[in-house]
C-alpha positions as CSV (number, residue, x, y, z in Angstrom):
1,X,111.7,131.1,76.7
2,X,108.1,132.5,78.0
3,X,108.1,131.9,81.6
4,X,104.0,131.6,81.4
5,X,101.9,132.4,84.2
6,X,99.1,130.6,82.7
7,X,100.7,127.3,82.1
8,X,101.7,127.2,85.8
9,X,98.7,127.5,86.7
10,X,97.2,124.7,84.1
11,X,99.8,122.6,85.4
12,X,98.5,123.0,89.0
13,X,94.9,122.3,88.2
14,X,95.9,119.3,86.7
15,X,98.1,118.1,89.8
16,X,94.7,119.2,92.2
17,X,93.1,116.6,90.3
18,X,94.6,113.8,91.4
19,X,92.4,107.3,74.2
20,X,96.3,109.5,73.0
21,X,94.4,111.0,70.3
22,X,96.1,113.9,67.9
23,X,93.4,116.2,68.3
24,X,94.6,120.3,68.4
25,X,91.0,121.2,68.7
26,X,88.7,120.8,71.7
27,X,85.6,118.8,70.5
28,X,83.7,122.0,72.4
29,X,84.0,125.3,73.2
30,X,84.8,126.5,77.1
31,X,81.5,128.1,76.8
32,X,79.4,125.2,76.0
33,X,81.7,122.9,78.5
34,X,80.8,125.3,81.1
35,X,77.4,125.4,80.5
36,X,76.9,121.8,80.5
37,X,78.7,121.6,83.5
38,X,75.8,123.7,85.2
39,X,73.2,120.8,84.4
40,X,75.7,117.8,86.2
41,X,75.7,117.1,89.7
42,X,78.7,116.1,91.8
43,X,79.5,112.7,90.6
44,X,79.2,113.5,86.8
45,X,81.2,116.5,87.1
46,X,83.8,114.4,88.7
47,X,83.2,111.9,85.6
48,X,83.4,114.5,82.7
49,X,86.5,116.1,84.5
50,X,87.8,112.1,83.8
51,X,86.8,111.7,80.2
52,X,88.4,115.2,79.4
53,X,91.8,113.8,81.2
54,X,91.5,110.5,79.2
55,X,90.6,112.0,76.2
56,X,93.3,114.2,76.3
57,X,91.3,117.6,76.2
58,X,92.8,119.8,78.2
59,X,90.3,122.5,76.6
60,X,87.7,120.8,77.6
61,X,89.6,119.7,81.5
62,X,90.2,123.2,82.5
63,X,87.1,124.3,81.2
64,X,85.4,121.7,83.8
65,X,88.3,122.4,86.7
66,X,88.3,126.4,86.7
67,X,85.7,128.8,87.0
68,X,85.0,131.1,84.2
69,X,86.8,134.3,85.1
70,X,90.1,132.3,85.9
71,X,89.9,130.4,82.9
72,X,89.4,134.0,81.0
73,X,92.2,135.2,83.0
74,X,94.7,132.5,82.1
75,X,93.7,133.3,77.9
76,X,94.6,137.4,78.4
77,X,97.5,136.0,80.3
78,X,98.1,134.0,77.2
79,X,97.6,136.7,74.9
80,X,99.6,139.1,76.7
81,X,102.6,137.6,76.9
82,X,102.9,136.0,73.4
83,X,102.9,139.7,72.3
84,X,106.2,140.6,73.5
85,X,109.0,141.0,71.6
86,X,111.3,138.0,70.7
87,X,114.8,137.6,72.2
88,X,117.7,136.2,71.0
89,X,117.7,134.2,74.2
90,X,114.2,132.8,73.5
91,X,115.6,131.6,70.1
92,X,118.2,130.0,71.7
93,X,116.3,128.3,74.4
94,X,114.0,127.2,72.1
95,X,116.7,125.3,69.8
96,X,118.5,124.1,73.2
97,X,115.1,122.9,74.5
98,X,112.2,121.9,72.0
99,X,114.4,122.1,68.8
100,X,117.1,119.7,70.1
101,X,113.4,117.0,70.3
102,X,112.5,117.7,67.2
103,X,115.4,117.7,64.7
104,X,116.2,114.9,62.8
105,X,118.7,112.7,64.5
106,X,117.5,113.6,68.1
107,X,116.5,109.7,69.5
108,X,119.8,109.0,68.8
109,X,121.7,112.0,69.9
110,X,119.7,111.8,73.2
111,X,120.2,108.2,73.8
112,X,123.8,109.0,73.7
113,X,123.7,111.2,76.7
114,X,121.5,109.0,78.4
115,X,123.1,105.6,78.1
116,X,126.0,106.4,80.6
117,X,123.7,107.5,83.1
118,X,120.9,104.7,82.6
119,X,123.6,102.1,83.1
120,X,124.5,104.7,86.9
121,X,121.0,104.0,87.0
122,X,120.8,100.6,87.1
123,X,123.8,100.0,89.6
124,X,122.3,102.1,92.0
125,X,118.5,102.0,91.2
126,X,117.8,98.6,93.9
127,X,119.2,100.1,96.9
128,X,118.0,103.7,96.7
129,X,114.3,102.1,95.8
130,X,113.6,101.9,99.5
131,X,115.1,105.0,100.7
132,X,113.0,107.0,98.6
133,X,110.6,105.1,99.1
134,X,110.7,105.8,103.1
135,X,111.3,109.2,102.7
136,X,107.8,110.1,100.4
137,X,106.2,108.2,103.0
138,X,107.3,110.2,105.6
139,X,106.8,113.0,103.9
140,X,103.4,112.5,103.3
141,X,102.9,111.1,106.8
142,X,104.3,114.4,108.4
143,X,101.8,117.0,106.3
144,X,100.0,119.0,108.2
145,X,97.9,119.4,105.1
146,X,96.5,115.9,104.7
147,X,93.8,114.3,106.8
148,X,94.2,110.8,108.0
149,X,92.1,109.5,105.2
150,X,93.9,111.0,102.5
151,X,97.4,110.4,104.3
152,X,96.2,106.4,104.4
153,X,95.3,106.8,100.5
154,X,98.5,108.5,99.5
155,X,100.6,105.9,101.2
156,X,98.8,103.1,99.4
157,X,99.4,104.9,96.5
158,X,103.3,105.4,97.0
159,X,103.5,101.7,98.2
160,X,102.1,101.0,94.4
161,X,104.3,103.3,93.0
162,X,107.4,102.2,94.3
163,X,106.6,98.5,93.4
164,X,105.5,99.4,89.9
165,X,109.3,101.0,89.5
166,X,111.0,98.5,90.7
167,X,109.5,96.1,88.0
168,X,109.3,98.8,85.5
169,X,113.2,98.1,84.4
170,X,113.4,101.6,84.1
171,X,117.5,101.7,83.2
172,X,116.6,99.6,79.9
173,X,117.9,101.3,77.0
174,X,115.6,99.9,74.3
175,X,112.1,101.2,76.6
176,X,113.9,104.3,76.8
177,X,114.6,104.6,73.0
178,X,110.9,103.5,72.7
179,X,109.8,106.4,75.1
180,X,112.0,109.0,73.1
181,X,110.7,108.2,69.8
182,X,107.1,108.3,70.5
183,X,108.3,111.8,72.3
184,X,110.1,112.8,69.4
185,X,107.3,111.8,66.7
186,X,104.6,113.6,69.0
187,X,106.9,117.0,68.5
188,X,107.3,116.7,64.8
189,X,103.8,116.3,64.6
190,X,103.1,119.6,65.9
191,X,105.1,121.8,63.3
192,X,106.4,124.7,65.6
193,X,109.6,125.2,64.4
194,X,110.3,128.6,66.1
195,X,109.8,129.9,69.1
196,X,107.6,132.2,66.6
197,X,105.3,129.7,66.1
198,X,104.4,129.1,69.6
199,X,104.4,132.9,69.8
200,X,101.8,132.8,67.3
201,X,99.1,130.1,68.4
202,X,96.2,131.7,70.6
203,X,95.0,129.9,73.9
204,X,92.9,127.3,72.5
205,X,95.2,126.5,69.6
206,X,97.9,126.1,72.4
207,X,96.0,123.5,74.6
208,X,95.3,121.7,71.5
209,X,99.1,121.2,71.3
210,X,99.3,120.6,74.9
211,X,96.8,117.8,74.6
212,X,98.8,116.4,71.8
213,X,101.8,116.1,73.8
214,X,99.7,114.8,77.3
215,X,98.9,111.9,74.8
216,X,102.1,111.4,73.9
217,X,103.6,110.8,77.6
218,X,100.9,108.6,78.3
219,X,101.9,106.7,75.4
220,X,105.3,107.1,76.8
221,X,104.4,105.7,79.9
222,X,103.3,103.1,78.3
223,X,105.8,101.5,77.4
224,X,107.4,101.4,81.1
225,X,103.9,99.6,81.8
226,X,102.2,102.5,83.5
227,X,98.5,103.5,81.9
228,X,97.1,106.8,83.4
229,X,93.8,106.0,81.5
230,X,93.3,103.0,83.2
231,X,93.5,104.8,86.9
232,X,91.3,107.5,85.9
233,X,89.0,104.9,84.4
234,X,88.3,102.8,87.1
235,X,87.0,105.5,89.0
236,X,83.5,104.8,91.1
237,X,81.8,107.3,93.0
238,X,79.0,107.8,95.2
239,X,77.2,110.7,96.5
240,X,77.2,110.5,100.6
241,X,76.0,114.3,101.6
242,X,74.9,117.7,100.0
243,X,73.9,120.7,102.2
244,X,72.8,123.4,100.1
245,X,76.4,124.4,98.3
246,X,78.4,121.8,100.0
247,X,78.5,117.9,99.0
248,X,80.5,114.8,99.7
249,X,81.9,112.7,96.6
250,X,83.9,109.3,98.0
251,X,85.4,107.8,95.3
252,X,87.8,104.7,94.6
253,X,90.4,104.0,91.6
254,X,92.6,101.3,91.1
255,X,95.9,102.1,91.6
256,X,98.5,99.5,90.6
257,X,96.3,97.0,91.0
258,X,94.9,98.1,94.9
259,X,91.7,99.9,95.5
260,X,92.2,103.7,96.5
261,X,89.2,105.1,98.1
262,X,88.8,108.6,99.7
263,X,86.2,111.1,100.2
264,X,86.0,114.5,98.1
265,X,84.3,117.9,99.2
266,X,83.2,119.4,96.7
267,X,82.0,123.1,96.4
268,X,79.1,124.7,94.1
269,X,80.0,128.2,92.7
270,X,77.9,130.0,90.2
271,X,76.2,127.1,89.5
272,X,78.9,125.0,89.2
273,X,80.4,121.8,91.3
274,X,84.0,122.1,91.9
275,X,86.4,120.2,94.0
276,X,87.2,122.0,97.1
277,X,90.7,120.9,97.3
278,X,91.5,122.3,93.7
279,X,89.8,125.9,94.4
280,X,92.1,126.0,97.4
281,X,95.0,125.1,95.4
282,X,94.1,127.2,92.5
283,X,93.9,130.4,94.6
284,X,97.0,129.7,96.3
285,X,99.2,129.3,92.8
286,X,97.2,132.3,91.7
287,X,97.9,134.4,95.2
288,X,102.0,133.5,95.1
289,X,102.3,133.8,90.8
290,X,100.5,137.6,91.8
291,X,103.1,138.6,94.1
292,X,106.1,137.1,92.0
293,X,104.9,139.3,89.4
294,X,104.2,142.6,91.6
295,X,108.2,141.4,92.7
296,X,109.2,141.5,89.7
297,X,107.9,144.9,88.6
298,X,109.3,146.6,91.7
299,X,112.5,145.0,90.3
300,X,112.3,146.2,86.7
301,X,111.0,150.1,88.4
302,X,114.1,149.9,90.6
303,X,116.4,148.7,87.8
């Protein structure tokens, strides 16, 4: 199946950044998004970027996230790789991957592979809790990327994450079968039967699917007890500094029931307030996706 370029890169704005409708249109253009987003300061752009994410408009979220040129880049991206030729391959990773969600029969069929592992799960689920639970925290203790705020605000975080999952009876087979239909339903809903039809849909018609599915696994997570919407909406923020293109955002959410706060630098270009931490990110997914592709056109001129 496509190996997309520009979904990577979606998928690392959205991991920067720290109502499950059915919409498959965004309520705006990128255009007008981005223009709005040249009248909002700081804090509101940090707000909108939140009501995109809980309104599940991933149109309208990397409109606010990326700058124009990289959101342009990600559509030609988009455009030129739907145009290439269909492979017997991508039919069969299609039916092996999305088709095997989608067909009739498939809650059922899936529960029947899971079963024997969820009840694996369950045996072995209370005593590898902590481990894990050890080694993100050392993990995140040991980056060299993190500053001592934002190390003391990810450990928090993991601390709420672990205790959420070990209430969360995640090895239950009837909150999995719930997870898998709402999965399931969300897939039917979206009619592409063929990897033609996703070869067919255009960037914004794609992110309208998208943000039907992000609905969906919120929905999904759900049912485990877990609302994203929630976190994202009990944001506060304040304003501390701004130095010509440079400004300070600290803001707090509520994460599994414990106040998360940490400061945000944020960065104005071309009118525009982005966070700094998701610029640098962006540039580095864009930098390492450039040189896997010049790798693998030196591959396909030596082949």
């Amino acid at each position: 199946m496509m190996k997309l370029r520009s979904l990577a890169l979606a998928g690392a704005v959205l991991l920067a950044l720290g109502a499950c409708g059915n919409k498959e249109e965004a309520a705006e253009t990128p255009a007008a998004v981005q223009a709005a987003a040249k009248e909002m300061g700081p804090v509101d752009t940090l707000q909108a970027t939140n009501d995109a994410f809980k309104n599940n408009d991933l149109g309208q979220l990397l409109a606010m996230v990326m700058p124009a040129d990289k959101l342009a880049e990600m559509r030609a991206d988009w455009d030129k790789e739907r145009a290439e030729p269909v492979t017997d391959e991508d039919r069969q990773e299609f039916a092996d991957g999305w088709g095997k969600l989608t067909k009739d029969g498939a809650v059922d069929e899936l529960m029947a592979e899971a079963e024997p592992q969820l009840a694996q799960m369950g045996e072995q689920l209370p005593a590898m809790m902590p481990m894990f639970q050890g080694m993100l925290t050392m993990t995140v203790q040991e980056s060299e990327d993190l500053s001592a705020e934002q190390k003391a605000a990810a450990s928090s975080a993991v601390t709420g994450l672990f205790g959420w999952a070990q209430n969360a009876d995640l090895a239950n087979p009837e909150l999995l079968r719930q997870a898998l239909t709402i999965a399931h339903e969300k897939a039917k809903s979206l009619n592409l039967n063929s990897i033609d039809d996703v070869r067919a849909m255009d960037f914004d018609q794609m992110l309208g699917k998208a943000s039907v599915m992000l609905g969906g696994v919120k929905e999904m997570l759900n049912v485990y007890g877990l609302s994203l919407d929630e976190m994202v909406g009990s944001m506060q923020a304040e304003q501390l500094e701004m130095a010509g293109d440079n400004a300070k955002v600290r803001t707090t959410y509520t994460v599994f029931g414990n106040p998360i706060t940490y400061d945000t630098e944020m960065v104005k270009m071309d009118g525009r307030w982005y966070s700094k931490d998701s610029m640098e990110s962006l540039e580095k997914m864009t930098a390492s996706s450039d040189d896997s592709m010049d790798g693998e056109a030196d591959e396909a001129e030596v082949n």
